[in-house]
C-alpha positions in Angstrom: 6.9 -6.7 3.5 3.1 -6.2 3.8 2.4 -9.5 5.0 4.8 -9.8 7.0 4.0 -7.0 8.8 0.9 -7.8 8.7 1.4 -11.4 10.4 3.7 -9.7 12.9 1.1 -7.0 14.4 -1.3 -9.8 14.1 0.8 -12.5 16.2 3.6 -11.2 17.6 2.6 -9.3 20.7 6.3 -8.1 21.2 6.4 -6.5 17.8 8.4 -3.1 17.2 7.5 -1.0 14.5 7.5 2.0 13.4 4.2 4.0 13.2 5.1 6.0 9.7 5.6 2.4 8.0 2.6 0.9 8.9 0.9 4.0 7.6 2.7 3.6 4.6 1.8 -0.1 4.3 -1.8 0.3 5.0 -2.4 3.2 2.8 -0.7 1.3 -0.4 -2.9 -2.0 0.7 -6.0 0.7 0.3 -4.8 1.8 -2.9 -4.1 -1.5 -4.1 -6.8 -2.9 -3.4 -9.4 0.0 -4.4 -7.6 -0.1 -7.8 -7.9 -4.0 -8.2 -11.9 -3.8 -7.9 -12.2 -1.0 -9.8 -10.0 -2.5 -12.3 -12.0 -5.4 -12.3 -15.5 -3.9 -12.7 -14.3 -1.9 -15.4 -12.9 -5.1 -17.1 -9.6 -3.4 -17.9 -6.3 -1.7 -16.2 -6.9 1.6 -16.7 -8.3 2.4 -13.5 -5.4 1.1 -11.5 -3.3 2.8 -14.3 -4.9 6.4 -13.2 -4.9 5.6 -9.7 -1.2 4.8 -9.6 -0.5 8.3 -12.2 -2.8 10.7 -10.3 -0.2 13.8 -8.8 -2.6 12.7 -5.4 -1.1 9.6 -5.1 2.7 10.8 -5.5 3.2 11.4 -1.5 2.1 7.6 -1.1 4.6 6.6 -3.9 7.5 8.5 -2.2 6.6 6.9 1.0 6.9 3.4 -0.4 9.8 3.9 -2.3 11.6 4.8 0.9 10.3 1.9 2.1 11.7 -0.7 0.3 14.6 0.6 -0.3 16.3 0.4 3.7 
């Protein structure tokens, strides 16, 4: 769904969306991706393990959830 999305806004000039999902999508990308180099420089899991536990990130979760699931 994220790259597809992605691809869309990037190509499709006629492309409808919804403002709340691409919010959703771009915030996950941030947190996915801040987790995987964290992850890596750390040389284990357990910072993408706190980032995706943390009470901060439970809104996000939520969001996603919702999501995926239409």
């Amino acid at each position: 769904m994220f790259w597809d999305t992605y691809n869309s806004l990037k190509h499709t000039p006629t492309y409808e969306y919804n403002p709340s999902d691409i919010v959703t999508l771009g915030d996950s990308g941030a947190l996915l991706l801040l987790g995987a180099l964290l992850s890596r420089i750390a040389g284990s899991k357990r910072p993408m393990e706190v980032l995706c536990q943390s009470h901060r990130t439970e809104h996000l979760k939520q969001n996603v959830r919702r999501l995926m699931n239409r």
